[in-house]
Biopython code that builds the backbone (N, CA, C, O; Angstrom):
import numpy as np
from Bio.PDB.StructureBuilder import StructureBuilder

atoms = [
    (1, "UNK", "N", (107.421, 110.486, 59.243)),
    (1, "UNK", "CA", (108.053, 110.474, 60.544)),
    (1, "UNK", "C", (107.322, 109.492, 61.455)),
    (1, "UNK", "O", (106.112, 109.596, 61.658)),
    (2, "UNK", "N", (108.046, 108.574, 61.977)),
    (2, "UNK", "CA", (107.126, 107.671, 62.647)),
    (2, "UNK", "C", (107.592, 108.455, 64.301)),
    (2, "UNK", "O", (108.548, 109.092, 64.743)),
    (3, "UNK", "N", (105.931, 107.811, 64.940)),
    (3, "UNK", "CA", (106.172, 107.989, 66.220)),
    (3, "UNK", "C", (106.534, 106.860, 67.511)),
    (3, "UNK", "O", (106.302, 105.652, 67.463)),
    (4, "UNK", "N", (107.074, 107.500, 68.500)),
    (4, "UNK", "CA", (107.961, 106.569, 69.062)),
    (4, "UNK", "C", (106.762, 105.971, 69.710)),
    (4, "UNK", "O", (105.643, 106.469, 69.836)),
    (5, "UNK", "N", (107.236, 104.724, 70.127)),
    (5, "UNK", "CA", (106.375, 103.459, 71.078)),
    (5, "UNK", "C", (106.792, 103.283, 72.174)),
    (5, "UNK", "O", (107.833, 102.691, 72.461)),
    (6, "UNK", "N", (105.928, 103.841, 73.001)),
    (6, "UNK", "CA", (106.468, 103.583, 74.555)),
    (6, "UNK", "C", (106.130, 101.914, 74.968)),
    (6, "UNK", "O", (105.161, 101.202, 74.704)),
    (7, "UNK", "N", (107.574, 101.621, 75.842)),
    (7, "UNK", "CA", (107.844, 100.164, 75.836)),
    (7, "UNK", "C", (106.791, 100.147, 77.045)),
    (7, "UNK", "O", (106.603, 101.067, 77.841)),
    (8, "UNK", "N", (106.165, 98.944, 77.015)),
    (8, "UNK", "CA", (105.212, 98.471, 77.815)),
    (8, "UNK", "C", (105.572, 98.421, 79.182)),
    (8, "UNK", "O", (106.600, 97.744, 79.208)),
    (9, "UNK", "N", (105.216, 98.852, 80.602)),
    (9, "UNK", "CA", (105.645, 98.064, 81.416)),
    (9, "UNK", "C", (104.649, 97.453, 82.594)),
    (9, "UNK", "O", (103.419, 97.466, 82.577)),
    (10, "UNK", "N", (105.280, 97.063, 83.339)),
    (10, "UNK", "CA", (104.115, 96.626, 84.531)),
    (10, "UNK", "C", (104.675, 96.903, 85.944)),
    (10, "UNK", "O", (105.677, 97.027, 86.648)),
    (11, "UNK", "N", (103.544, 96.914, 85.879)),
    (11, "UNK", "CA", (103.674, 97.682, 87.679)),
    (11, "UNK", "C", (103.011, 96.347, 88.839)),
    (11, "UNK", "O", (102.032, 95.610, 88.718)),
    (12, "UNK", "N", (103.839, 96.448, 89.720)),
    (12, "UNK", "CA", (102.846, 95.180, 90.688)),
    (12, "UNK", "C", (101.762, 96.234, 91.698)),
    (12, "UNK", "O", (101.691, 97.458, 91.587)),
    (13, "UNK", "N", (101.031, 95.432, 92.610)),
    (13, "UNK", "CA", (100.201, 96.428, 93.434)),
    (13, "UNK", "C", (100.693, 96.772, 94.154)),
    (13, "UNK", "O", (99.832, 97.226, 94.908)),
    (14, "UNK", "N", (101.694, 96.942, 94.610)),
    (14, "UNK", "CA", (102.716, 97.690, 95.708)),
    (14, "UNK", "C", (102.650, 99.259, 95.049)),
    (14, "UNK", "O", (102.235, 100.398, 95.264)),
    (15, "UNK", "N", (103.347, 98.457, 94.128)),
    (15, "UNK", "CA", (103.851, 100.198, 93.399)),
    (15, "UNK", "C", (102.487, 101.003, 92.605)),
    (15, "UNK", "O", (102.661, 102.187, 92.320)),
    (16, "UNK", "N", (101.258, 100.413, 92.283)),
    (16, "UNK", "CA", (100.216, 100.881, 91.990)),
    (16, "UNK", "C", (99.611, 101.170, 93.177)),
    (16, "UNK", "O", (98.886, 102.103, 92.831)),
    (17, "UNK", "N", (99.362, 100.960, 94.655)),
    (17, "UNK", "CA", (99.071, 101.156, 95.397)),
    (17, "UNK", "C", (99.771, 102.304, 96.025)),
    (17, "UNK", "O", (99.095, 103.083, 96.696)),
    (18, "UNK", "N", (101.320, 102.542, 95.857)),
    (18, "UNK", "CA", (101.950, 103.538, 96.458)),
    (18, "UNK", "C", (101.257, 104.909, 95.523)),
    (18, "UNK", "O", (100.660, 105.811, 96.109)),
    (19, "UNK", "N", (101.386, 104.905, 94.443)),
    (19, "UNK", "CA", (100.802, 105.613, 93.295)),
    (19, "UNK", "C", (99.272, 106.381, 93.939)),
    (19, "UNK", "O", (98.759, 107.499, 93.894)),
    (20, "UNK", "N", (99.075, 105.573, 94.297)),
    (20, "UNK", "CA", (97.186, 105.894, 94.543)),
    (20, "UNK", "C", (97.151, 106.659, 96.201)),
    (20, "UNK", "O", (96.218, 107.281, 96.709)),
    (21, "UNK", "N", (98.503, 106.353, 96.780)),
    (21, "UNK", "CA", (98.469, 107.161, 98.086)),
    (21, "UNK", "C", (99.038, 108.257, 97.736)),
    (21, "UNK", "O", (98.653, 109.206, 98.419)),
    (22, "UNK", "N", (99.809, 108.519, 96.940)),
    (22, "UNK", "CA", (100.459, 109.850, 96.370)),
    (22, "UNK", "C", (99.013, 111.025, 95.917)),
    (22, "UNK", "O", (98.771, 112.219, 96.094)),
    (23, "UNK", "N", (98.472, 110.109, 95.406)),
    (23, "UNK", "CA", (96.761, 111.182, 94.600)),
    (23, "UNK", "C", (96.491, 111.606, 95.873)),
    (23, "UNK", "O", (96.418, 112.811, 96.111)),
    (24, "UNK", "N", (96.269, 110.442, 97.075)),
    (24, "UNK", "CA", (95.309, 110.680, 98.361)),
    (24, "UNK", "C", (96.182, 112.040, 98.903)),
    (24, "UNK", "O", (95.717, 112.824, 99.730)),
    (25, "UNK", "N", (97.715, 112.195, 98.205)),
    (25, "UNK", "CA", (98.407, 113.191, 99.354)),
    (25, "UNK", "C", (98.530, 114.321, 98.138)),
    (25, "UNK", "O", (99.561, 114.837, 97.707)),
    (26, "UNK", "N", (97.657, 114.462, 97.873)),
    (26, "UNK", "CA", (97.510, 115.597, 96.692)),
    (26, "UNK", "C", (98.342, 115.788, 95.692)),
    (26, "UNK", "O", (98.151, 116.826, 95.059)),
    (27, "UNK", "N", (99.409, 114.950, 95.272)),
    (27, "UNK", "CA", (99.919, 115.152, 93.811)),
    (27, "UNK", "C", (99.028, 115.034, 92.741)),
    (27, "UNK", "O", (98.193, 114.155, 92.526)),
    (28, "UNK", "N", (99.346, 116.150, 92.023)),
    (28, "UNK", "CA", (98.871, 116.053, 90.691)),
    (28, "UNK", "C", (98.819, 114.684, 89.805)),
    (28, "UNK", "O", (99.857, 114.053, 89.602)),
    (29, "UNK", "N", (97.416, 114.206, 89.227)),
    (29, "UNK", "CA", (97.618, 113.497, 88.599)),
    (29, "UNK", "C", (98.190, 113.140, 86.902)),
    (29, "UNK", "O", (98.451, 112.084, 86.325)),
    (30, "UNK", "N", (98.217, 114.376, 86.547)),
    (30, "UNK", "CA", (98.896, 114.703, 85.397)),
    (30, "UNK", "C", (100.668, 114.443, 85.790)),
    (30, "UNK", "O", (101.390, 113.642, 85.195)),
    (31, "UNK", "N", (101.025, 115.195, 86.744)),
    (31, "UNK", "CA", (102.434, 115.266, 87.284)),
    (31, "UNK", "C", (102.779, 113.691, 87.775)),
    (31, "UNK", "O", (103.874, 113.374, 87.311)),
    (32, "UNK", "N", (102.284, 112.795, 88.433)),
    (32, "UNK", "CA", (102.529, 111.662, 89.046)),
    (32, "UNK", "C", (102.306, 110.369, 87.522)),
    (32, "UNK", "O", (103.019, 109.389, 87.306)),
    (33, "UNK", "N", (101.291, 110.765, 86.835)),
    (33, "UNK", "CA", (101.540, 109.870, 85.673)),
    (33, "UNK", "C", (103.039, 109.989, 84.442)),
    (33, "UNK", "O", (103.610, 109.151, 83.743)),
    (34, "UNK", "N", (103.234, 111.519, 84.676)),
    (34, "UNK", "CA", (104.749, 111.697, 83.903)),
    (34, "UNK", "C", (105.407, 111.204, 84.690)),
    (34, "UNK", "O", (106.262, 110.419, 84.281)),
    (35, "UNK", "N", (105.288, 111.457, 86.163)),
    (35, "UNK", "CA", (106.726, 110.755, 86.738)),
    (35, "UNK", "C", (107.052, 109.294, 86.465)),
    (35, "UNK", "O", (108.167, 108.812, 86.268)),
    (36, "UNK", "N", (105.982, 108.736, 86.485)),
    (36, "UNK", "CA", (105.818, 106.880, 86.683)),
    (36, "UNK", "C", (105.841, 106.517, 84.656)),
    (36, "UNK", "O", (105.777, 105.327, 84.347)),
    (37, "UNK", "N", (105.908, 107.307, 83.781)),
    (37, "UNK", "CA", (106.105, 107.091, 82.389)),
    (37, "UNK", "C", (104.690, 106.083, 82.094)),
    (37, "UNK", "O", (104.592, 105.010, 81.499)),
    (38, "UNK", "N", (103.746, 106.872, 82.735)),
    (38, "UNK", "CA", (102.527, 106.724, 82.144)),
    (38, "UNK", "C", (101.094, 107.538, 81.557)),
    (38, "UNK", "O", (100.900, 108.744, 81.716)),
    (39, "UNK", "N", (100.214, 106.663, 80.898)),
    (39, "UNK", "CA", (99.067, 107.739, 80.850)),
    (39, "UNK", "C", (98.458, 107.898, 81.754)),
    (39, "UNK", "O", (98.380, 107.187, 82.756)),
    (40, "UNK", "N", (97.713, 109.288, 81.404)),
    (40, "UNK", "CA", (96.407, 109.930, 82.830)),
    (40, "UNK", "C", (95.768, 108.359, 82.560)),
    (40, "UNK", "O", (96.047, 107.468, 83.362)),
    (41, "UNK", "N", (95.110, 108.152, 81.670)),
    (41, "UNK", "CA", (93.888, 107.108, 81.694)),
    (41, "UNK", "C", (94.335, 105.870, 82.452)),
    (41, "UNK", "O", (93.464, 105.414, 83.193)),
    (42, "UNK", "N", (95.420, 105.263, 82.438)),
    (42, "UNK", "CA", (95.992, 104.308, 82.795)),
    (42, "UNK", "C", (96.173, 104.431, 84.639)),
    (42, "UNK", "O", (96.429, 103.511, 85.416)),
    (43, "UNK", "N", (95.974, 105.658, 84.900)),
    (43, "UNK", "CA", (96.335, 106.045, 86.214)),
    (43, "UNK", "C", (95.273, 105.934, 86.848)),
    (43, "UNK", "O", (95.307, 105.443, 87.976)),
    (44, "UNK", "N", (93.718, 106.486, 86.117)),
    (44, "UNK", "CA", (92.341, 106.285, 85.803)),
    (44, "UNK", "C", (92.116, 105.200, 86.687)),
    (44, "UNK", "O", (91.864, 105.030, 87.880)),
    (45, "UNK", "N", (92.335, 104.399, 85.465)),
    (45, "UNK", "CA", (92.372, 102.883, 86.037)),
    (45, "UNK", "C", (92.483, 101.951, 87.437)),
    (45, "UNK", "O", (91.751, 101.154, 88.023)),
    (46, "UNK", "N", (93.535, 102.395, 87.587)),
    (46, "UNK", "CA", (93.835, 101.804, 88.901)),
    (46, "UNK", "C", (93.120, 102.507, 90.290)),
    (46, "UNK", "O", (92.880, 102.009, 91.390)),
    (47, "UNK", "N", (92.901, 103.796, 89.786)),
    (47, "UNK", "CA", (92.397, 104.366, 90.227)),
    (47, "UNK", "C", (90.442, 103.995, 90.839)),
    (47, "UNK", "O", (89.850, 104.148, 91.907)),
    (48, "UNK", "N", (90.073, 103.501, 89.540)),
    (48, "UNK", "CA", (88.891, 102.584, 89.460)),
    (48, "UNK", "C", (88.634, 101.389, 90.300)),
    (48, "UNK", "O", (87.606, 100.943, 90.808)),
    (49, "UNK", "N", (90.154, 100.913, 90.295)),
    (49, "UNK", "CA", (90.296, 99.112, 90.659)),
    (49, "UNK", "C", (90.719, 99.350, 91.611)),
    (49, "UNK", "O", (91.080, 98.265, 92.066)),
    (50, "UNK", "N", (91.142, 100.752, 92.887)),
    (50, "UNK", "CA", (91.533, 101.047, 93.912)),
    (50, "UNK", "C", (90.824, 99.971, 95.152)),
    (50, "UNK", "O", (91.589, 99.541, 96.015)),
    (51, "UNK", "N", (89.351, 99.574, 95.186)),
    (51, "UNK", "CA", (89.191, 98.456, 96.345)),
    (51, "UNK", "C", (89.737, 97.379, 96.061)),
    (51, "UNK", "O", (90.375, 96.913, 97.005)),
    (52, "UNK", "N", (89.761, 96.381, 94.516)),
    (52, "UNK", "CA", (90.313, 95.580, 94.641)),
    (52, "UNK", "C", (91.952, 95.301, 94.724)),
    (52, "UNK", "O", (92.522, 94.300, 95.159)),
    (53, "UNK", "N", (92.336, 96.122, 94.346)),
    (53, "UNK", "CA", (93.537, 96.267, 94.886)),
    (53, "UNK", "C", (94.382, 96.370, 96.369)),
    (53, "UNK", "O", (95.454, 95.832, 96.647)),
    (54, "UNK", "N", (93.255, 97.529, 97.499)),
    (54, "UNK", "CA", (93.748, 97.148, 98.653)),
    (54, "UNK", "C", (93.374, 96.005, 99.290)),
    (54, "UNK", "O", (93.835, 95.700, 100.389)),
    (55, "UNK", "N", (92.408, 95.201, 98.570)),
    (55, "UNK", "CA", (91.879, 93.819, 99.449)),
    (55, "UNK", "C", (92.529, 93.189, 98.761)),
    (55, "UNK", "O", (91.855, 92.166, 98.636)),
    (56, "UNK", "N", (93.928, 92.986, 97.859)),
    (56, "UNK", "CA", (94.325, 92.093, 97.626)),
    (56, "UNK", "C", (95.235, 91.237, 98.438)),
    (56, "UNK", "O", (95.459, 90.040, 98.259)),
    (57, "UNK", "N", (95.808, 92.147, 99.507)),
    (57, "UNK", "CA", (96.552, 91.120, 100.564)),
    (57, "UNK", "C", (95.764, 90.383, 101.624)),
    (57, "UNK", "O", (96.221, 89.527, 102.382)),
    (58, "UNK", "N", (94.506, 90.832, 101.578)),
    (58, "UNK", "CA", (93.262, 89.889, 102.547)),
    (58, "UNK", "C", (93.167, 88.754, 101.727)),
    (58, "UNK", "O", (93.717, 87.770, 102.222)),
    (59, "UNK", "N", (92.557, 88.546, 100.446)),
    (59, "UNK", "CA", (92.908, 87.824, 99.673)),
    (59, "UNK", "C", (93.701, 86.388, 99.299)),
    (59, "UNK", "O", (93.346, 85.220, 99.140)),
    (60, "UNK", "N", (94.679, 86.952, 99.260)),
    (60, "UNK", "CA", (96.212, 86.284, 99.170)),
    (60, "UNK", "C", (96.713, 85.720, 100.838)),
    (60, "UNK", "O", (97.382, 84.716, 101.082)),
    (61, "UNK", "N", (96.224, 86.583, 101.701)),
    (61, "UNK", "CA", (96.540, 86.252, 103.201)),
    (61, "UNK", "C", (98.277, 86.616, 103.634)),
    (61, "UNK", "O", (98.796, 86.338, 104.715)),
    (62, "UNK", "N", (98.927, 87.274, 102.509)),
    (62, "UNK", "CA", (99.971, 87.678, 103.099)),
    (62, "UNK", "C", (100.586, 89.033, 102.461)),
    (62, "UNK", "O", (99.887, 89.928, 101.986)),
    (63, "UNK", "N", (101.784, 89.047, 102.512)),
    (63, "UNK", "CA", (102.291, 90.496, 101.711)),
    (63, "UNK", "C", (102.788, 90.619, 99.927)),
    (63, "UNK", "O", (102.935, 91.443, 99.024)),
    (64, "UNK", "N", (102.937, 88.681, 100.331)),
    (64, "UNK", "CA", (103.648, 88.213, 98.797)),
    (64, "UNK", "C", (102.555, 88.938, 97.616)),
    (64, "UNK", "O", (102.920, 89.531, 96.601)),
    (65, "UNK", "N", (101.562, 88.778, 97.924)),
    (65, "UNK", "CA", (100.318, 88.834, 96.731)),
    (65, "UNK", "C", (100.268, 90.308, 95.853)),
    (65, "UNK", "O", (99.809, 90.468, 94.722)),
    (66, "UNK", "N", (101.077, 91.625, 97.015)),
    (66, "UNK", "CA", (101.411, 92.940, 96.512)),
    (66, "UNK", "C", (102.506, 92.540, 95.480)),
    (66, "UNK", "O", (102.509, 93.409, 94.608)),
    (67, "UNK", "N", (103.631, 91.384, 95.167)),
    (67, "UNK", "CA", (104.629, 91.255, 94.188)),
    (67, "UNK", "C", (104.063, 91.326, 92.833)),
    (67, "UNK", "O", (104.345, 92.046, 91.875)),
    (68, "UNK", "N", (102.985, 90.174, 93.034)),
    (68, "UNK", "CA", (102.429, 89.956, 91.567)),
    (68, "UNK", "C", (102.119, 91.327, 90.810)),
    (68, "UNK", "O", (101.620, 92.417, 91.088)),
    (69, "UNK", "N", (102.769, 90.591, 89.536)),
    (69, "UNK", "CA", (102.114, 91.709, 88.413)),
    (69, "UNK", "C", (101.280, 91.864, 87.599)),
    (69, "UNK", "O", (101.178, 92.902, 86.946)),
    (70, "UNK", "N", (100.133, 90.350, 87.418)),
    (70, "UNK", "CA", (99.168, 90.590, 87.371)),
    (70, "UNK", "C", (98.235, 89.045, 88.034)),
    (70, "UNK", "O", (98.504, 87.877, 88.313)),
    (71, "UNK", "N", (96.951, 90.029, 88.040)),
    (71, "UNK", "CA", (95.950, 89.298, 89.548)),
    (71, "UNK", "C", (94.694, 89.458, 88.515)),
    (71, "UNK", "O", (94.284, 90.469, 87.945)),
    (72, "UNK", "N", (94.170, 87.943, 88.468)),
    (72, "UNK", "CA", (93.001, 87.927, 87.849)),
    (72, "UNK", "C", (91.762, 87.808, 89.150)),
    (72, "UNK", "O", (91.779, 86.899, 89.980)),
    (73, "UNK", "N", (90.486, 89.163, 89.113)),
    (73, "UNK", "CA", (89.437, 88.795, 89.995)),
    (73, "UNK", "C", (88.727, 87.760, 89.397)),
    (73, "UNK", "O", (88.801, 87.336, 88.244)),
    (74, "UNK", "N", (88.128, 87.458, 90.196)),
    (74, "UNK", "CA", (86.826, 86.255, 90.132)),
    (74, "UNK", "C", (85.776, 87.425, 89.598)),
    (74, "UNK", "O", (85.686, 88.608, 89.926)),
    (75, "UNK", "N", (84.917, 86.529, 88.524)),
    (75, "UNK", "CA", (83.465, 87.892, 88.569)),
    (75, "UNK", "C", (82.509, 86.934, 89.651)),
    (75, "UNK", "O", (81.523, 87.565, 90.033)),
    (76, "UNK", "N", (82.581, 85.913, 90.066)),
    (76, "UNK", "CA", (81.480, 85.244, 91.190)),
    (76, "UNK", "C", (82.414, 85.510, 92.210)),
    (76, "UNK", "O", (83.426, 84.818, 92.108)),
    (77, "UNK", "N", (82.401, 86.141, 92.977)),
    (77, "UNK", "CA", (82.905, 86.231, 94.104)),
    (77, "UNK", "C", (82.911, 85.267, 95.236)),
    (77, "UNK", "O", (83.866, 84.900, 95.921)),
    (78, "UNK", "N", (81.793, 84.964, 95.291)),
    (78, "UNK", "CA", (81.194, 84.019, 96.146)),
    (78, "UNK", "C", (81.997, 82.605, 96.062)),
    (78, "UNK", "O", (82.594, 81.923, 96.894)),
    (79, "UNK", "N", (81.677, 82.455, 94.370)),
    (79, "UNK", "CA", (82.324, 80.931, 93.740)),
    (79, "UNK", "C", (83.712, 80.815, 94.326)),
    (79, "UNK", "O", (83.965, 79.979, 95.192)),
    (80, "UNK", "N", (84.571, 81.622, 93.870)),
    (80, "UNK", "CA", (85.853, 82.073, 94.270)),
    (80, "UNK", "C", (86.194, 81.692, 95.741)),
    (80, "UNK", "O", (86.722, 80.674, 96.189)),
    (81, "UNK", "N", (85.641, 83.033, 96.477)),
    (81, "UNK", "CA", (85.748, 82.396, 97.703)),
    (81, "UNK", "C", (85.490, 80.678, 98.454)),
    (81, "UNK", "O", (86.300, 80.185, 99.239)),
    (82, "UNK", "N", (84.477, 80.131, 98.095)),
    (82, "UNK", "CA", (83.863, 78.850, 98.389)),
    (82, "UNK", "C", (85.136, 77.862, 97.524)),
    (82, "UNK", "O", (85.751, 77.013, 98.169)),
    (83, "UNK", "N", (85.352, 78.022, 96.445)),
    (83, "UNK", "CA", (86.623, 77.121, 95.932)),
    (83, "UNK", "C", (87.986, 77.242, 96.568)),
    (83, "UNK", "O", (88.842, 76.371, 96.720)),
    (84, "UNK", "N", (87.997, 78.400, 96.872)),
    (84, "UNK", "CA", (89.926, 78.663, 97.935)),
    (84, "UNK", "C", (89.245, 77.835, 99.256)),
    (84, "UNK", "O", (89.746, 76.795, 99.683)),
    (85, "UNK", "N", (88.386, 78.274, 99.665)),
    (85, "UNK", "CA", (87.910, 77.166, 101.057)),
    (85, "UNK", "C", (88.185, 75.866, 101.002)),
    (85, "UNK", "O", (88.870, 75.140, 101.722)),
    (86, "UNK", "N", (87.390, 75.628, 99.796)),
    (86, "UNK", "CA", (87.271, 73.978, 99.942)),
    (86, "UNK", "C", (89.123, 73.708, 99.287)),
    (86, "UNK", "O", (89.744, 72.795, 99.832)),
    (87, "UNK", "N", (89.916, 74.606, 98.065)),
    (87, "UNK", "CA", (91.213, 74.147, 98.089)),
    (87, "UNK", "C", (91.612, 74.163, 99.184)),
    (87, "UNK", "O", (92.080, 73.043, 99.386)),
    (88, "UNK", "N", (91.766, 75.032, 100.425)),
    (88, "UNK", "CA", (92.692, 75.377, 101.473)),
    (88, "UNK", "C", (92.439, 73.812, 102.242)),
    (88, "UNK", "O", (93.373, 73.028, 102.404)),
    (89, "UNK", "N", (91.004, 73.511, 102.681)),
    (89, "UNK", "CA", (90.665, 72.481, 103.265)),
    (89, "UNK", "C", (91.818, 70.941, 102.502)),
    (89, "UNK", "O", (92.741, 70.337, 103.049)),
    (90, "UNK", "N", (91.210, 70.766, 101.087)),
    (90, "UNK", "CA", (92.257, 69.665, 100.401)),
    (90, "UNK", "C", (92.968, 69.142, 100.960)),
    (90, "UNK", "O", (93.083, 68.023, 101.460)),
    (91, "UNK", "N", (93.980, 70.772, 100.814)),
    (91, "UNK", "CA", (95.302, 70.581, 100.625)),
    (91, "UNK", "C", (95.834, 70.258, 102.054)),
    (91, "UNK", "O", (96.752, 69.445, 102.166)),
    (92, "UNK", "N", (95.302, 70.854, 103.136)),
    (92, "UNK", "CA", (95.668, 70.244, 104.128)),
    (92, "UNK", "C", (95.144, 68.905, 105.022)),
    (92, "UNK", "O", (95.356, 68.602, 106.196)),
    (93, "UNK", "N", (94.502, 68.354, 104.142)),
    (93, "UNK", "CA", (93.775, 66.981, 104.013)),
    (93, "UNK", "C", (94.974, 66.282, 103.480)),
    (93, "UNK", "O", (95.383, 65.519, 104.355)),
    (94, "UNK", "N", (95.623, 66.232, 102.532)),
    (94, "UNK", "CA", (96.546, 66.164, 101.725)),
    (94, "UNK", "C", (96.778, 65.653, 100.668)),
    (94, "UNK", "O", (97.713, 64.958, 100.270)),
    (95, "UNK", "N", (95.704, 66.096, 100.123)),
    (95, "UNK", "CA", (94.806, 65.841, 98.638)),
    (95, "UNK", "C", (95.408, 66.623, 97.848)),
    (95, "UNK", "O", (95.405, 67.851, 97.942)),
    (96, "UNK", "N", (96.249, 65.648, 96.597)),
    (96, "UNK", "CA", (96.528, 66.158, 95.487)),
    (96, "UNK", "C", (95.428, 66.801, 94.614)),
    (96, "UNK", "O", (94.363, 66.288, 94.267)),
    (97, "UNK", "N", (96.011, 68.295, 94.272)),
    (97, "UNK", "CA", (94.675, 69.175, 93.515)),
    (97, "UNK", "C", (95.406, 69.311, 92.212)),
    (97, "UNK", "O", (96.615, 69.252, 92.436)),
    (98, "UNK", "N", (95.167, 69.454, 91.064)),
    (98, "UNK", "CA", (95.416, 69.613, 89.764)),
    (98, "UNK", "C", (94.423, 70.658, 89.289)),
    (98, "UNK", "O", (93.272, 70.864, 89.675)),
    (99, "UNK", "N", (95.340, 71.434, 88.108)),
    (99, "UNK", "CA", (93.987, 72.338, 87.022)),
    (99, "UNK", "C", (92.669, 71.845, 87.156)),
    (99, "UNK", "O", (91.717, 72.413, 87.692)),
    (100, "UNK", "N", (92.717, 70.364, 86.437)),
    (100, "UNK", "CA", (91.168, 70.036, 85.569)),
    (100, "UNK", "C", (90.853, 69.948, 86.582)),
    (100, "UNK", "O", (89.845, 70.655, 86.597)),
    (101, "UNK", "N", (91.030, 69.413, 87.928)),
    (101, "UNK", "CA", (90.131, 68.753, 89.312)),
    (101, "UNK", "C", (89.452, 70.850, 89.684)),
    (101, "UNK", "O", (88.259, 71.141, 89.589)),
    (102, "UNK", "N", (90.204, 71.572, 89.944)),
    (102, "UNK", "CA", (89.689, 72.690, 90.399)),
    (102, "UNK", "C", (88.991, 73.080, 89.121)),
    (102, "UNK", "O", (88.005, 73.708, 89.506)),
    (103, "UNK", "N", (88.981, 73.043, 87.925)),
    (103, "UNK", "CA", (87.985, 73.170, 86.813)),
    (103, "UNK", "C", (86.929, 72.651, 86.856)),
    (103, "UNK", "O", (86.009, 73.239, 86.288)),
    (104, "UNK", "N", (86.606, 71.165, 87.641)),
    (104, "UNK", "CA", (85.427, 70.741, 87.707)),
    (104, "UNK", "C", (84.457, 71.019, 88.971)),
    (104, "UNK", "O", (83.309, 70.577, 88.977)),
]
sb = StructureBuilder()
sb.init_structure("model")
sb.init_model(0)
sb.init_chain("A")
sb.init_seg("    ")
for serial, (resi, resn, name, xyz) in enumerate(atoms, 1):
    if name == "N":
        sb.init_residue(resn, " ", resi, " ")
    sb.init_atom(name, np.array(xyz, "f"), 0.0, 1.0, " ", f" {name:<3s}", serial, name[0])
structure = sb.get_structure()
């Protein structure tokens, strides 16, 4: 008997963020992971990644950045930050930026 495969899905940080205010308003987390057709651990998770997640619209600087469905952190934070600076600066310099140029 094979067992069934739950189809993958993704959630953006809107809806992982709404999720995580539901815990704050006391739903069960067993009950709120069946509702959303997920695991406890997976709920875990976000649960874990709860700061970077609400600083992701500081971040991004607007509301668009809650769409995405997935958001890679920086592990240098610092680096990160100091490279969006100097891109933001560029670009309104009006300096063509490419991959390899922000790679180097």
């Amino acid at each position: 008997m094979e067992t069934p495969v739950r189809k993958r899905k993704s959630f953006s940080a809107q809806e992982k963020l709404y999720a995580l205010d539901q815990l704050k308003k006391g739903k069960q987390q067993t009950q709120l992971a069946r509702d959303l057709g997920i695991n406890e651990s997976t709920l875990r998770g976000w649960k874990k990644d709860e700061e970077k997640l609400r600083s992701l619209p500081r971040i991004l600087e607007n509301e668009t950045g809650l769409q995405r469905k997935k958001v890679k952190f920086a592990n240098d934070e610092r680096l990160d930050s100091a490279l969006y600076q100097w891109f933001v600066q560029a670009r309104s310099e009006g300096v063509p930026i490419s991959g390899p140029i922000l790679k180097a």
